[in-house]
Structures are given as structure tokens and as C-alpha cells.
C-alpha positions in Angstrom: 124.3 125.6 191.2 126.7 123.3 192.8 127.4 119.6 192.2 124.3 117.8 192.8 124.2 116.4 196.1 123.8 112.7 196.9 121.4 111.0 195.0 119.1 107.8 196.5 119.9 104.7 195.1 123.1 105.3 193.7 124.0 101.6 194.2 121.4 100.9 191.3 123.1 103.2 189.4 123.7 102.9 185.3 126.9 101.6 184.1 128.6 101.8 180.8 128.3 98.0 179.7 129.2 97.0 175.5 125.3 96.7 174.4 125.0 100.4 175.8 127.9 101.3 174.0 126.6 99.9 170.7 123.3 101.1 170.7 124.4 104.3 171.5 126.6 104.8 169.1 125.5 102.2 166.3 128.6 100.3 166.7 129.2 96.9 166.3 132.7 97.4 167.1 133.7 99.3 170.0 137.0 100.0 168.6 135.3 101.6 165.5 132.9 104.4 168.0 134.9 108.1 167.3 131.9 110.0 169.3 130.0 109.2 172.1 127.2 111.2 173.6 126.4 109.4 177.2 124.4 112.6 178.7 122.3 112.6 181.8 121.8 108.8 182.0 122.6 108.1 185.3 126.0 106.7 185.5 128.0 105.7 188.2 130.4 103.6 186.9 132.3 104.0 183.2 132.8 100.1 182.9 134.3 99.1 179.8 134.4 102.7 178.0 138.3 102.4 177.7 137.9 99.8 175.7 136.9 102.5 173.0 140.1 103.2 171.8 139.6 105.3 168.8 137.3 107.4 170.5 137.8 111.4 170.2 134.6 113.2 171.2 133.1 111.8 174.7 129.9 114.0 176.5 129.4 112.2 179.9 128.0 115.3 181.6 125.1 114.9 184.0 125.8 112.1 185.5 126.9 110.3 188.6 130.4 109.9 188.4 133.2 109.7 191.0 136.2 108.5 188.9 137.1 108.5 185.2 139.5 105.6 185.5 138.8 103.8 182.3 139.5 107.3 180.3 143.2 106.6 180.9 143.2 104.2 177.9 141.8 106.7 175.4 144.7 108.3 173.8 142.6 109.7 171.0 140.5 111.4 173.4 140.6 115.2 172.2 137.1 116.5 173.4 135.9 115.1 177.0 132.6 116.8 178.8 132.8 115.5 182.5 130.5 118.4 183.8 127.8 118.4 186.4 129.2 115.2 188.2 130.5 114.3 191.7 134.3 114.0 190.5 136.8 115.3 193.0 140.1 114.7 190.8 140.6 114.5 186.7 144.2 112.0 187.2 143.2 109.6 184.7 143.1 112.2 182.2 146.8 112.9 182.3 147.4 109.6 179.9 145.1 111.3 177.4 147.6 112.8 175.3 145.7 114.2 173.1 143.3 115.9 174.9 142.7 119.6 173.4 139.1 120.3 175.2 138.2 119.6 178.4 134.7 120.9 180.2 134.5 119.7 184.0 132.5 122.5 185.7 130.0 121.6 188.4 132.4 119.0 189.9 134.1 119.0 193.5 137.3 120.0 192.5 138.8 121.8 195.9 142.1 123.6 194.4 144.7 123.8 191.7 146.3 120.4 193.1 143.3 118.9 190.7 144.3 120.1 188.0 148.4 118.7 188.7 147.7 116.2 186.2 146.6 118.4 183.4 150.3 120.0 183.2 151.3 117.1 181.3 148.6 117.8 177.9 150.8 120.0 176.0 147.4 119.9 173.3 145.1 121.3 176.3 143.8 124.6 174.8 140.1 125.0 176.7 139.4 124.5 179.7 135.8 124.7 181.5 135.6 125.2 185.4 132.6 127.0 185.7 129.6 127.6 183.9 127.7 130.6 185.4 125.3 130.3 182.4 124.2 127.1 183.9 125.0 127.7 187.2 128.0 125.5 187.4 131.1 125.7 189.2 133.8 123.9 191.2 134.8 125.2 195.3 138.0 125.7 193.7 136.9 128.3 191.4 135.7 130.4 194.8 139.3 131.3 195.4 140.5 134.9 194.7 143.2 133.8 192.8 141.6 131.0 190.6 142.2 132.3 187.9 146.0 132.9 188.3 146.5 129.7 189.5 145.3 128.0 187.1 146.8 129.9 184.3 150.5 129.6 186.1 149.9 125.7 186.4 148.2 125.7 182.3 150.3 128.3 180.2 149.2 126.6 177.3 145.3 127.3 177.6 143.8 129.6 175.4 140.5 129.8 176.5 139.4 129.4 180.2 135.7 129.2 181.3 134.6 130.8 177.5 137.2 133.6 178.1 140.6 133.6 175.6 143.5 134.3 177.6 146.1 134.3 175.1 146.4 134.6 171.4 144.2 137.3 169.6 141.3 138.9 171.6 142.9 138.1 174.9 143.8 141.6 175.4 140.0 142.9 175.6 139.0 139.9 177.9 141.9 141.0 180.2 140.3 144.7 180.0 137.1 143.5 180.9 138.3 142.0 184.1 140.2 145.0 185.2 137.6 147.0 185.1 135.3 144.9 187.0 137.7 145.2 189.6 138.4 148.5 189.6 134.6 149.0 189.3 134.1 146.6 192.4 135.9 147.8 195.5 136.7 146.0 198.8 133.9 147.7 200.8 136.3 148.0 203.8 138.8 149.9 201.9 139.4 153.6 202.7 138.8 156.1 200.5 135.8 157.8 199.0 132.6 155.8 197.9 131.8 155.8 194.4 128.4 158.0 193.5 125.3 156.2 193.1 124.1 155.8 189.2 121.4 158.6 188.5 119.1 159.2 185.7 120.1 160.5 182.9 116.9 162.0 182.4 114.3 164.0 183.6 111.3 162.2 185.7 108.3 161.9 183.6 110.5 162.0 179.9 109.5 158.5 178.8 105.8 159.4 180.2 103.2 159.8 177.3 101.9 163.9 176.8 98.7 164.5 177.4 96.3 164.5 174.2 96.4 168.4 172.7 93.3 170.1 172.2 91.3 169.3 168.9 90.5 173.1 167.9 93.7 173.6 166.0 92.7 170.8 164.1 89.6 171.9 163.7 91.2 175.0 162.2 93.1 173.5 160.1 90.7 171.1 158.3 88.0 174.4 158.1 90.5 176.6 156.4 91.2 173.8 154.2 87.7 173.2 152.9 87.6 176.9 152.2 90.2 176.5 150.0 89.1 173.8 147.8 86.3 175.3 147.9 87.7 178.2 146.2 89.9 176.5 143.8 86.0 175.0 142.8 84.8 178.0 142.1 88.0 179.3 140.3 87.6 176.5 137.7 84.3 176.9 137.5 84.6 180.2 136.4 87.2 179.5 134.5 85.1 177.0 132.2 82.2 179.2 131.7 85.0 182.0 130.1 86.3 179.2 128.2 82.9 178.3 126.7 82.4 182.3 126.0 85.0 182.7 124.3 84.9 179.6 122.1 81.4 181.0 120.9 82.5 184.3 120.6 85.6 183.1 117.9 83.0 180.2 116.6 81.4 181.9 113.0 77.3 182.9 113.2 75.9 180.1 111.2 77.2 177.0 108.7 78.9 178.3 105.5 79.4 176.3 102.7 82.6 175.3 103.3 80.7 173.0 106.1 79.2 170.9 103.5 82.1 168.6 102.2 80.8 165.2 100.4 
């Protein structure tokens, strides 16, 4: 989804004000605040943030916002969040020298003369623009060359919009994008069409078989009682020898020798 679109009420809006700031943060001073989560509350205006000097982790997506102009002050800025708001330029955050992280996807960013003041953060390693996972993006990111714009203007970035463009691993994300476009032709192009997928199996494969008839089992389990019922009578026959042949060996009657005290 796009950058929301204008919301009633604005005017009313929430604004970044010192007792927000401390019970956000638990704070007394505002100098002291290193991380700030200011999510979803409705801001329009960022009041006295800059104020927060020492601050280095700053989430202020989901909100209202239109200008970051107090961000300018926070040169120990290194992670900003700035997505899903109504910001059509990121100037301020050229003074944030520091700044290694930077996610403003779902914005109204129109082209790569946005992102001008970023050129400047020689720190600037990610950088967020869109989000399809939440259905984020900026009308920049609609151009076909978005992506090599914005690496020309950012050599430095690793990682752009989750995917690592240089250093180790860059290689297979590069892959991954040729072949999407080799696998995704310009429908007007000439040339032959690729084949439609087919299965790779038979109709009916994955289908359950039809229960098999019971008489082989039937079979089976008869033949099987036969058998134990032979090996019954084998041992059967095999104790009454036994018994025989112990009498037969057994002397006729008591002998003295039976009488032991």
C-alpha cells in the first residue's frame, strides 16, 4: 500500500512535546534519551525532538509527518525509521552524520533528487524504500531504473530494500534479479513465447487408490492359522515322545538306593 492518504483532523494532530518525551522514554533528561520508539501515535509535528541530542535509535513510523526538521540536530542519530508517513523529502537528514540505517518506505518520495541529501552520510549502509512485505513503497521506487539510480547516487550502501548489494552475498542477490528479468519478458518483444509450466506428473498421481480386495488377506491370515496350528500339534507330539521316552529309560520300581536317611 501507498502512503496513507489525508487523514481528518490533522490540525489536532499529536506533537512531540518534553512530558511525551519523558514518559516515553523514562527520561528525566532529554539529553540522557539514546532510544526512542514514537510508533503509530499520530504525529504531525516533531516539536522539540532535536533537543535529544544523544539520541541514536529513533522509530517514528506510522505516523503523520510532513518534515523531519528537528532531526537535523541529532548527530548521534545512527538508526532512524521514518516509514509509512506523508514525507516528500529526507533534507534534514543530511546533518545526521552518523546515520548508518535509514527505513523511509511508504513515503512520497518522487525520484532520486530525494535522496541528494543522503550523498553526504559516508556511514549510510541500509537503506529501506520499499517494503513489499508490508505493502510499502515510495512513486520513486516505480521507476525502471530505481534501483540503479539509487545505487549510482549511494555507492556506499550495502543493503537496499533487505537486499545486500555489495560486500559478501551480493553476488547471489544480483543473480536473483537477472533472472527475474530474463524470466520476465517485455510482452511486446519479438521473438518466441516461453512454454506454459506443465505437470510434472500424471493426472490422478496424487489421487488415493481404490481400497484392494480383502480375499488376499483373507488368504493370508487362513494359511497362517493353519500353520500355527501345525506347529501345535508338532509340539504336542513332541511332548507325549518326550514323556515315553523318560518312562521308558525311568527303572520299574524304587530300589534301595531310593531310600537315603
Amino acid at each position: 500500500m501507498e502512503p496513507r492518504g489525508e487523514k481528518s483532523g490533522e490540525a489536532d494532530g499529536v506533537r512531540v512535546t518534553p512530558q511525551l518525551l519523558k514518559a516515553r522514554s523514562g527520561e528525566f533528561a532529554l539529553e540522557s534519551i539514546l532510544l526512542l520508539k514514537l510508533r503509530g501515535l499520530g504525529l504531525v509535528g516533531l516539536g522539540c525532538l532535536g533537543d535529544c541530542l544523544g539520541l541514536e535509535w529513533l522509530d517514528l513510523s506510522g505516523n503523520a509527518l510532513t518534515q523531519l526538521g528537528p532531526l537535523a540536530s541529532l548527530r548521534q542519530l545512527a538508526v532512524l525509521n521514518v516509514a509509512d508517513n506523508r514525507l516528500t523529502g529526507l533534507e534534514p537528514l543530511a546533518a545526521c552524520e552518523n546515520l548508518q540505517c535509514l527505513n523511509a518506505a511508504g513515503n512520497l518520495l518522487a525520484g532520486p533528487a530525494q535522496l541528494q541529501c543522503l550523498a553526504g552520510l559516508r556511514g549510510l549502509e541500509r537503506l529501506r524504500l520499499r517494503d513489499p512485505l508490508a505493502r510499502l513503497s515510495n512513486p520513486l521506487c516505480a521507476s525502471p531504473c530505481y534501483w540503479a539510480s539509487v545505487r549510482e547516487l549511494l555507492p556506499g550502501l550495502k543493503v537496499l530494500d533487505g537486499e545486500r548489494v555489495s560486500g559478501r552475498g551480493s553476488d547471489f542477490y544480483q543473480l536473483c534479479r537477472d533472472l527475474d528479468s530474463s524470466l520476465s519478458p517485455d510482452p511486446g518483444a519479438p521473438g518466441p513465447r516461453p512454454m506454459e509450466a506443465q505437470p510434472w506428473v500424471e493426472p490422478g498421481y496424487w489421487e488415493a487408490l481404490p481400497p484392494r480386495s480383502s480375499s488376499i488377506l483373507e488368504e493370508a491370515c487362513r494359511q497362517f492359522q493353519d500353520t500355527l496350528q501345525e506347529c501345535h500339534d508338532l509340539d504336542r507330539q513332541a511332548r507325549d515322545s518326550l514323556a515315553q521316552a523318560m518312562r521308558a529309560l525311568s527303572p520299574a520300581g524304587p530300589t534301595a538306593a531310593s531310600f537315603v536317611f
